[in-house]
C-alpha positions as CSV (number, residue, x, y, z in Angstrom):
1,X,-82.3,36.5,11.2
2,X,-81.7,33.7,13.7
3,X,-79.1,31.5,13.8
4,X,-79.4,27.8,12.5
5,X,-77.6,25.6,15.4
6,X,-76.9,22.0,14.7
7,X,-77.2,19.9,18.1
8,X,-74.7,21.1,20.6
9,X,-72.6,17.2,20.3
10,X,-72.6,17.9,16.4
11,X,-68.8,18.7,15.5
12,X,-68.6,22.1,13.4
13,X,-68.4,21.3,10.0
14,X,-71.8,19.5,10.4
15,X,-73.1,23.6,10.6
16,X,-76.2,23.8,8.5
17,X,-76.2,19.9,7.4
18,X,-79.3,19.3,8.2
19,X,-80.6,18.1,5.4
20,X,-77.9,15.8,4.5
21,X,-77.9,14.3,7.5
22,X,-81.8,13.9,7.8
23,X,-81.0,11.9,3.9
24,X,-78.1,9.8,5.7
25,X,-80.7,8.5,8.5
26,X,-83.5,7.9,5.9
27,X,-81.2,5.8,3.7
28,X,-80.3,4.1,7.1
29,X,-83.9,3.4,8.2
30,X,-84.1,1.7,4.7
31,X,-81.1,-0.3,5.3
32,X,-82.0,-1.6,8.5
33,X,-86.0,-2.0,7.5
34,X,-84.9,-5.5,6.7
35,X,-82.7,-8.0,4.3
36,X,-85.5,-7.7,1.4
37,X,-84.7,-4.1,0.8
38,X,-82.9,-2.7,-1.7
39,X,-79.3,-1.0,-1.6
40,X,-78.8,2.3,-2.3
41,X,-76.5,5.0,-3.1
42,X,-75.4,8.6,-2.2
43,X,-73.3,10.6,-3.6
44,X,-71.5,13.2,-2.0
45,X,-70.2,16.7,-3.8
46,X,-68.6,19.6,-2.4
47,X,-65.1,21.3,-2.5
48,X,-62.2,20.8,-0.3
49,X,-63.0,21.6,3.3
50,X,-67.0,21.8,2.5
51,X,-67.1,19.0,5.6
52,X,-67.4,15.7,2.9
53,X,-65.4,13.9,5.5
54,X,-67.2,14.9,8.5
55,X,-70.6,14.2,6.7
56,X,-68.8,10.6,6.2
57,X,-68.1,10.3,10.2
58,X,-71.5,11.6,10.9
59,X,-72.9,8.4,8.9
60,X,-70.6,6.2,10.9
61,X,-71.9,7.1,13.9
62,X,-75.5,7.0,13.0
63,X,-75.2,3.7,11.0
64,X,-72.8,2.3,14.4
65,X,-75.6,3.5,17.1
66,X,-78.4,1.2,14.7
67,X,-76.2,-1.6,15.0
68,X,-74.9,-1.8,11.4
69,X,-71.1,-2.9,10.3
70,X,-69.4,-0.3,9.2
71,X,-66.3,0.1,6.1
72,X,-64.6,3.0,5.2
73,X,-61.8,3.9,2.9
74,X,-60.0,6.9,1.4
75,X,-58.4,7.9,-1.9
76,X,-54.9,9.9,-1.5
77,X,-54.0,12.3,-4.1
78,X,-50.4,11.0,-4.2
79,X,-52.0,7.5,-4.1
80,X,-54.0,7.3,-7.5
81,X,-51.2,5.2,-9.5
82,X,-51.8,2.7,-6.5
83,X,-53.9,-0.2,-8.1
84,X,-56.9,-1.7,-5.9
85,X,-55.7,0.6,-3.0
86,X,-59.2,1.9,-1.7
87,X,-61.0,-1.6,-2.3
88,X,-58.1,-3.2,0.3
89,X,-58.7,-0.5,2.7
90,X,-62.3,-0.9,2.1
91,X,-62.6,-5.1,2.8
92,X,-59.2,-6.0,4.3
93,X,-60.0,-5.2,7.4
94,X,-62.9,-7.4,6.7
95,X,-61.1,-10.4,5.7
96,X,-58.0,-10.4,7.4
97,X,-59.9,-11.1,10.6
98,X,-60.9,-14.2,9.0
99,X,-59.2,-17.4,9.3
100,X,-58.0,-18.3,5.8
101,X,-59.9,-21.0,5.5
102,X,-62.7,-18.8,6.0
103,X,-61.9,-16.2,3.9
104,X,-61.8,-18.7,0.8
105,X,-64.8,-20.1,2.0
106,X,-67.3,-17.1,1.3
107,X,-65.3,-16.0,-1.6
108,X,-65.8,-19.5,-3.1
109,X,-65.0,-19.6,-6.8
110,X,-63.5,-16.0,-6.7
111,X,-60.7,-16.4,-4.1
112,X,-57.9,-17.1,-6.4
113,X,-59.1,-14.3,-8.7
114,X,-59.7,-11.5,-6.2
115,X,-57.7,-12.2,-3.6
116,X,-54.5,-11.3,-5.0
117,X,-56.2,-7.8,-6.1
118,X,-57.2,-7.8,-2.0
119,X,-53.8,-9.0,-0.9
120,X,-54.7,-11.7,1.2
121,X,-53.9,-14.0,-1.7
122,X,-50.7,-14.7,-3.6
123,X,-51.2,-14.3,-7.1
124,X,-51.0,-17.5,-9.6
125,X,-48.7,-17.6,-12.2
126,X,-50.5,-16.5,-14.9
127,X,-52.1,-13.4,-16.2
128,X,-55.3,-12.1,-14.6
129,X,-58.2,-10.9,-16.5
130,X,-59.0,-7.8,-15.6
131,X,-62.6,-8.0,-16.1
132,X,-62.8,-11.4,-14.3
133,X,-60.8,-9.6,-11.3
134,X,-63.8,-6.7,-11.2
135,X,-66.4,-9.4,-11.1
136,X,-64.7,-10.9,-8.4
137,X,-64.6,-8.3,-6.4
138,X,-68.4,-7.3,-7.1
139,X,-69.0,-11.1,-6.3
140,X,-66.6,-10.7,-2.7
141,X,-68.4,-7.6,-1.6
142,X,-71.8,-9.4,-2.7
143,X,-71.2,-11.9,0.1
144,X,-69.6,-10.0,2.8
145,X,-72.4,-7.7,2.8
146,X,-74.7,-11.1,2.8
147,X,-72.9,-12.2,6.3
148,X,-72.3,-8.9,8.1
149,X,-76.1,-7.0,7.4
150,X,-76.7,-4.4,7.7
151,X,-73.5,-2.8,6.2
152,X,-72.3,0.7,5.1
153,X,-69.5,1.4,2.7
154,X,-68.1,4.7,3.3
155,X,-65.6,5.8,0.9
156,X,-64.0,9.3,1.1
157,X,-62.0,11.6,-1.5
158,X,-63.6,9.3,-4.3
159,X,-61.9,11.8,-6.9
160,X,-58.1,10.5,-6.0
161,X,-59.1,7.3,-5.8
162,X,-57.0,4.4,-8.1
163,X,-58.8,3.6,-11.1
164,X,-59.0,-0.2,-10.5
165,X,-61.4,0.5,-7.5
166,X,-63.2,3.1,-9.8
167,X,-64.0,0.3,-12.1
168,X,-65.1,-2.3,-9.1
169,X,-67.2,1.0,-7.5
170,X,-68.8,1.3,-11.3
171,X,-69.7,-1.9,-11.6
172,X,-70.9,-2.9,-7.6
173,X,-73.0,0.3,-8.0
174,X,-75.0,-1.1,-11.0
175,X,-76.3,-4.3,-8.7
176,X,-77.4,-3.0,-5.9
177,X,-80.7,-3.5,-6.5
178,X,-80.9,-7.1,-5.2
179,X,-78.3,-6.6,-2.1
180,X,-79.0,-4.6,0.8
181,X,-76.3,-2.2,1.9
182,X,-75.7,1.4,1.7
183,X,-73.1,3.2,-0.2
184,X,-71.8,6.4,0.7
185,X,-69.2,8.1,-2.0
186,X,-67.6,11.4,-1.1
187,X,-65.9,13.9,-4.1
188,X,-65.1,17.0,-5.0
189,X,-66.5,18.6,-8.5
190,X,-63.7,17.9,-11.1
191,X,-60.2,16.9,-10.0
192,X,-60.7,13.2,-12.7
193,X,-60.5,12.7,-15.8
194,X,-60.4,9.9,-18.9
195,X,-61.4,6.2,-17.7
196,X,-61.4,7.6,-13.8
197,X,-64.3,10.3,-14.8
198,X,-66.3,7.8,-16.3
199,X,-66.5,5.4,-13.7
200,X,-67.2,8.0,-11.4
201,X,-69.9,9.3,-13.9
202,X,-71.4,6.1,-14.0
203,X,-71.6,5.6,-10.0
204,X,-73.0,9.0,-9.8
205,X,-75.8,7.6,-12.4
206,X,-76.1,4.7,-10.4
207,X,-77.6,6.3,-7.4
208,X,-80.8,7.3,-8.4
209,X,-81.5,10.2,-7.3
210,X,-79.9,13.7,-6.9
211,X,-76.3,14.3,-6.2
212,X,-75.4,16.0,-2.3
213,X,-73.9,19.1,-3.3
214,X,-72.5,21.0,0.3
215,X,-72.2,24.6,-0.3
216,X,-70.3,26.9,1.8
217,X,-71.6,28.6,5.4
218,X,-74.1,31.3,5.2
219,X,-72.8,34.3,7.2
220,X,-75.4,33.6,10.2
221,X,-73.8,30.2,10.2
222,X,-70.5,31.7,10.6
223,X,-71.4,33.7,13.2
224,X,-73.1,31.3,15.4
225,X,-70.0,29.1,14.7
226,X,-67.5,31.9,16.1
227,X,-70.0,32.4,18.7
228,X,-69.8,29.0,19.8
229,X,-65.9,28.4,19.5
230,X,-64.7,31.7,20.7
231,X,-67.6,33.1,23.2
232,X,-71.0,34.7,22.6
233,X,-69.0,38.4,22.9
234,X,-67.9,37.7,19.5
235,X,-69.6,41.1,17.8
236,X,-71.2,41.1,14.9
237,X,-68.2,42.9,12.5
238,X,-66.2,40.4,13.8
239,X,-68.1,37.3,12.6
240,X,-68.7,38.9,9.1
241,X,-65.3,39.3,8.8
242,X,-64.3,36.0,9.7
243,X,-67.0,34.3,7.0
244,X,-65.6,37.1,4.6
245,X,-61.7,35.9,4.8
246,X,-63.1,32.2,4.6
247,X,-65.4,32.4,2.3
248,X,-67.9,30.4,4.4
249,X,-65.3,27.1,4.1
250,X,-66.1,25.1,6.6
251,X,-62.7,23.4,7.3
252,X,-61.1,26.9,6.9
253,X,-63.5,28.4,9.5
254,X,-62.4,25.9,12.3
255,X,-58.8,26.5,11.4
256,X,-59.0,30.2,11.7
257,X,-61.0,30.4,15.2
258,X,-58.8,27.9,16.4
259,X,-55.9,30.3,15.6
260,X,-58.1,33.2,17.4
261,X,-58.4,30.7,20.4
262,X,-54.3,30.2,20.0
263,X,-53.4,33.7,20.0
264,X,-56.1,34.7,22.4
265,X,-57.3,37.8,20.0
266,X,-60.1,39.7,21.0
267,X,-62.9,38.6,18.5
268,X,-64.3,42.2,18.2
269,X,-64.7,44.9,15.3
270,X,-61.3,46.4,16.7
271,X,-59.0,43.1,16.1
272,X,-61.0,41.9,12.5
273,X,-58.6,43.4,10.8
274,X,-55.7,40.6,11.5
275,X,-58.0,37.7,11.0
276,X,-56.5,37.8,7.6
277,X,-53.2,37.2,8.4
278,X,-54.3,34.7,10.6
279,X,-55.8,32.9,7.8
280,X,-52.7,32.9,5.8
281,X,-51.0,31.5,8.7
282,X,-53.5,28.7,8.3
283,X,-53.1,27.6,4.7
284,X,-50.5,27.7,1.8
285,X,-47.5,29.6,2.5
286,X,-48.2,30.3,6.2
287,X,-48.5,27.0,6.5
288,X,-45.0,25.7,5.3
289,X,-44.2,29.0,7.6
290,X,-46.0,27.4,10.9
291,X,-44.0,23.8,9.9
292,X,-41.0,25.7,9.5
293,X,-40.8,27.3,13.3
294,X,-41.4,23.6,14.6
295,X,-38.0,23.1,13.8
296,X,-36.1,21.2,10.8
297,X,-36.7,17.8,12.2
298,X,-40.2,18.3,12.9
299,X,-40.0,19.3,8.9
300,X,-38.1,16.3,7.8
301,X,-41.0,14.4,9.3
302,X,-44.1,15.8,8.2
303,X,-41.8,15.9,4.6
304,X,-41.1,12.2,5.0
305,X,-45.0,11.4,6.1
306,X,-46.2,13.4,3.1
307,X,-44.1,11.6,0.8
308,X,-45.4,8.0,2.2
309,X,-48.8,9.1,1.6
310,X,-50.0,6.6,3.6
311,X,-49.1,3.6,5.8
312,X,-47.5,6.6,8.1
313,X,-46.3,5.0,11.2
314,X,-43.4,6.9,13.2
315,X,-41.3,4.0,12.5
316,X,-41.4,3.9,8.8
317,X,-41.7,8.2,8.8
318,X,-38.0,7.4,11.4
319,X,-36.4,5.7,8.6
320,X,-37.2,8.1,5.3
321,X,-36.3,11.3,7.4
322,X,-33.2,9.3,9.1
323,X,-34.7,10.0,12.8
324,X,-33.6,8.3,15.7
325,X,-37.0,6.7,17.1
326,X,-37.5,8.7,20.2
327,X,-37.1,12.3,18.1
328,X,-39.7,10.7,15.5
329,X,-42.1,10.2,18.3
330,X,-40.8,13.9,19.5
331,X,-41.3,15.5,16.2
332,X,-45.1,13.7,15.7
333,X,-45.9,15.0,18.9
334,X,-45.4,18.1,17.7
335,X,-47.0,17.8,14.6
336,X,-50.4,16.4,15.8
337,X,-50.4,19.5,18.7
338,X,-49.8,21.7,16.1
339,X,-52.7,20.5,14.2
340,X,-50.9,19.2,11.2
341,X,-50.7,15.4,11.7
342,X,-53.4,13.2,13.7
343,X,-53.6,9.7,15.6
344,X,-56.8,8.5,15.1
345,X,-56.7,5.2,17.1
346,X,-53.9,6.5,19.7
347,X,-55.4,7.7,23.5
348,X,-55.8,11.6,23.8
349,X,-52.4,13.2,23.7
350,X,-50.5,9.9,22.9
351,X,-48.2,9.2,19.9
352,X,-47.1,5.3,19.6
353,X,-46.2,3.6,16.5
354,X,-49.4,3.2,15.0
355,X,-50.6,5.4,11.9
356,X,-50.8,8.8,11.6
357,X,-52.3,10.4,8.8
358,X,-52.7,14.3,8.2
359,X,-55.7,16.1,9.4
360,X,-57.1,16.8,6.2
361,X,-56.2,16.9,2.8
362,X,-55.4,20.1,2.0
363,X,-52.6,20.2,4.5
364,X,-51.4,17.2,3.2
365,X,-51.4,18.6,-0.3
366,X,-49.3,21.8,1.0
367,X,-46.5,20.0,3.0
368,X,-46.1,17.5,-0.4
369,X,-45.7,20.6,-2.5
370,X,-43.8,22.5,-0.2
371,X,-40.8,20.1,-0.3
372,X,-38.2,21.3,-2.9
373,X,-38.5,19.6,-6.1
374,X,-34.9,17.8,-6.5
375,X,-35.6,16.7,-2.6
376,X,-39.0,15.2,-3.2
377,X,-37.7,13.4,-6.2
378,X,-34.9,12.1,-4.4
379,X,-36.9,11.3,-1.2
380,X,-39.3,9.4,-3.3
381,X,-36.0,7.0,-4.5
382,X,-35.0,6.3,-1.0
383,X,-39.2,5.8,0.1
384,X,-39.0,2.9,-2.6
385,X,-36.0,1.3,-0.7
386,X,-37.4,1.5,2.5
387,X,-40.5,0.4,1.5
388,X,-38.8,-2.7,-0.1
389,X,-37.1,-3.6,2.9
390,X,-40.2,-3.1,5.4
391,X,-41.2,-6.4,2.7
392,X,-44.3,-4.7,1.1
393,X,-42.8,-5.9,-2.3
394,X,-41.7,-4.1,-5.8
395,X,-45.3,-3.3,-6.7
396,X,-46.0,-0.8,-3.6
397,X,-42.4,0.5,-4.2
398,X,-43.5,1.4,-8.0
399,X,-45.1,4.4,-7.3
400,X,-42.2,6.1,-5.4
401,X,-40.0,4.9,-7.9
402,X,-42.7,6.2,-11.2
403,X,-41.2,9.9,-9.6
404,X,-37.2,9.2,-9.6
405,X,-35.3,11.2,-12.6
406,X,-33.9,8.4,-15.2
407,X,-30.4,7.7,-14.5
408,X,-29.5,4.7,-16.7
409,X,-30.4,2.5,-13.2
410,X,-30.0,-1.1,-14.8
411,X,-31.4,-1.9,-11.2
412,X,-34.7,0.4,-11.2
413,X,-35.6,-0.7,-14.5
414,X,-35.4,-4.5,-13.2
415,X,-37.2,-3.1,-10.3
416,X,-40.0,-1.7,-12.7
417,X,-40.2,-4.5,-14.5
418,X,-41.2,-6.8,-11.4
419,X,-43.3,-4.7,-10.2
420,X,-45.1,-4.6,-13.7
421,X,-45.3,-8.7,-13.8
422,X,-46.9,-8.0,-10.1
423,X,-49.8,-5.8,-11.2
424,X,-50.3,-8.0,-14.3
425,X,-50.6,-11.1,-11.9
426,X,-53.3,-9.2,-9.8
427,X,-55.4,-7.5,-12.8
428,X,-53.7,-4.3,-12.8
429,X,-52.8,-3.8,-16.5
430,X,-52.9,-0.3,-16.5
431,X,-50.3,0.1,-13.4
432,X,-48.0,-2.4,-15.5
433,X,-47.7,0.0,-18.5
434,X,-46.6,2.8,-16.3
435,X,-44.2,1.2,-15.3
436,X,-42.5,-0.3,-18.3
437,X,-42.9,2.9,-20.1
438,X,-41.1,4.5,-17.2
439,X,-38.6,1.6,-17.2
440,X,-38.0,2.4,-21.0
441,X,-37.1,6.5,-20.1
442,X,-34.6,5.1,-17.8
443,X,-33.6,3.5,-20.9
444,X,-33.3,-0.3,-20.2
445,X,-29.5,-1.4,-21.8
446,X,-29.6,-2.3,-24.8
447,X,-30.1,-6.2,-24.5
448,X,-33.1,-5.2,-22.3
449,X,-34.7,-2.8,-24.3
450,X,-36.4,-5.3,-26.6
451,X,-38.2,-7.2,-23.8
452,X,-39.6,-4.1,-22.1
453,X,-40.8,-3.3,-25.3
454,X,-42.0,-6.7,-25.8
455,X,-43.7,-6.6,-22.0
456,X,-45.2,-3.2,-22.6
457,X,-47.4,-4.4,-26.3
458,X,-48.4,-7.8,-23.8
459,X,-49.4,-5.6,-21.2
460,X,-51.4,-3.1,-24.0
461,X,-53.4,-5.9,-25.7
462,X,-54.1,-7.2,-21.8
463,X,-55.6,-3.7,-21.7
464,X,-57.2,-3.6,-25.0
465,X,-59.1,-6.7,-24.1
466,X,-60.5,-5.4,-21.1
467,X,-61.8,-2.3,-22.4
């Protein structure tokens, strides 16, 4: 049978895409046909490492090279109790290279209702409605995508993101018909559930036609990819034994040949045999085994970066793993060669204060669940200090301190309750009643205990309403 090549430029996970790529540029030749046509939707499925993410960078660059404006944003699985998270990654950028005056002038009306949930707007005084907060957003995006046409929303790891943006996604998705912009929304099968399922039920019902399901790499693919990575000697028991131990996972398939390439194994019949200990190396336990022989600062670090979640800059990473800056900058060097961390906007080979953020999810997922459970928990207590002090406020501290053990903290429960007051102010009723009824398992002393209770049936009717 003969091998299905994608173009030589086309990165590896994009093996045997063609089809959902070919969709990607049709729904961009709509887009860009002109401002009368419609929006439209696509939906992306496939498991972790099925190459969601680099079917998401693939649209960039075709969208980019037509001369459309692109956004993207990304859930994070430790990041879900975060409210409006992927809708600021997803217009921030946007906005904050406005000049205020500017920004409230296309929001209009809605400024002082969405642009707390956005953060470029301090929140009034009094409650916000949550519905009124998802309309404003619909209503923000609405005119963005008015001024900056043609414009592509790319939003990855759909599945972990907060439910607030869920809710805004459900509701954006059901007008599209009158605004044209693409809408690209990547997921894996499963992984929600409750009011996060629906929404994500409803966008998928939105788009109109078939979900994208990527399915794993035919053995031919497989082959022609170890061909290409390793060299064309690559025999034939060789390459069925490297789609066997992978399982045709895309992401897993790069990782593996890259370790052939590392450890200069001879990809024929006679060395397929170690491929899967090679594997193992790659994933799980072999992972926290590869982080391990980095060293125990190197460790600290990809601990301390894991626990963040996001916002990862060697400076903040410095100051959870108590690093002095230069050995930060040491240790993330380390990390990206070793294939662990990234830095996206930093020069080939540099590692400056800007973010990092781990290659892909799964090894994100491994180093967070590698760190022993007392130290996570109590890494997560001082994360919601030094978050305070970098002045991101009580309400992006709340999720660090959602994980600390209760330790009749008079403090943390104070904490808790600011930060619920803060995600009531933005429209974020749902974050506020984690947070009191965490506050409450602290417990609260006794002369406190009645108004937590007190906040927590305010914040529940707030919810009730919006529902």
């Amino acid at each position: 049978m003969t091998e299905v090549r994608p173009p030589a430029a086309a990165p590896a996970s994009l093996w045997e895409r063609d089809e959902e790529v070919a969709a990607v540029e049709r729904a961009v030749d709509t887009l860009c046909a002109g401002r009368a046509s419609a929006g439209s939707l696509l939906v992306i499925r496939g498991e972790a490492g099925f190459g969601k993410t680099a079917l998401l960078s693939e649209t960039r660059r075709i969208a980019e090279r037509r001369g459309c404006t692109v956004w993207s944003a990304r859930g994070g699985e430790t990041l879900r109790s975060v409210p409006f998270n992927v809708v600021r990654q997803l217009l921030q950028p946007a906005l904050l290279s406005l000049m205020p005056e500017e920004a409230r002038e296309y929001l209009g009306d809605w400024y002082d209702i969405a642009g707390p949930a956005l953060g470029i707007a301090e929140p009034g005084e009094r409650q916000a409605d949550p519905q009124g907060v998802c309309d404003g957003l619909v209503a923000a995006v609405r005119r963005l995508a008015r001024r900056d046409w043609p414009l592509v929303l790319l939003i990855d790891d759909a599945h972990w993101a907060d439910q607030e943006t869920l809710r805004w996604l459900a509701a954006f998705a059901e007008r599209l018909d009158d605004l044209s912009v693409l809408v690209v929304v990547a997921r894996r099968p499963g992984e929600v559930s409750g009011e996060s399922a629906r929404h994500l039920d409803s966008v998928a019902a939105a788009a109109g036609r078939p979900m994208t399901n990527l399915s794993a790499l035919t053995p031919d693919a497989t082959a022609g990819l170890t061909r290409a990575t390793v060299g064309e000697h690559a025999d034939a028991p060789f390459c069925r034994e490297v789609w066997a131990v992978t399982g045709g996972n895309p992401y897993e398939t790069v990782e593996l040949l890259a370790k052939v390439q590392d450890s200069e194994l001879e990809p024929s019949e006679g060395s397929a045999a170690e491929l899967r200990e090679l594997n193992r190396s790659a994933r799980g336990g072999g992972l926290v085994t590869r982080l391990e022989e980095l060293g125990v600062d190197a460790t600290r670090f990809a601990w301390a970066a894991a626990i963040l979640g996001d916002a990862i800059s060697v400076g903040l990473v410095a100051k959870l793993a108590t690093l002095e800056h230069d050995e930060a900058v040491r240790c993330a060097a380390l990390l990206c060669a070793a294939r662990i961390l990234t830095a996206p906007d930093s020069a080939a080979g540099q590692v400056d204060d800007g973010d990092l953020e781990f290659v892909h999810p799964l090894i994100a997922s491994a180093v967070y669940n590698s760190i022993p459970d007392a130290l996570r928990t109590a890494m997560h207590g001082i994360a919601a200090q030094v978050v305070t002090d970098s002045g991101l406020g009580p309400a992006a501290a709340s999720r660090h301190l959602l994980q600390v053990h209760p330790d009749d903290d008079e403090e943390l429960v104070e904490q808790l309750r600011e930060a619920a007051r803060d995600h009531v102010a933005v429209g974020a009723p749902d974050a506020a009643r984690r947070c009191l009824e965490r506050a409450l398992l602290e417990p609260p002393p006794p002369e406190v205990h009645a108004r937590v209770l007190f906040e927590l049936g305010a914040v529940s009717r707030i919810m009730c309403g919006a529902r």
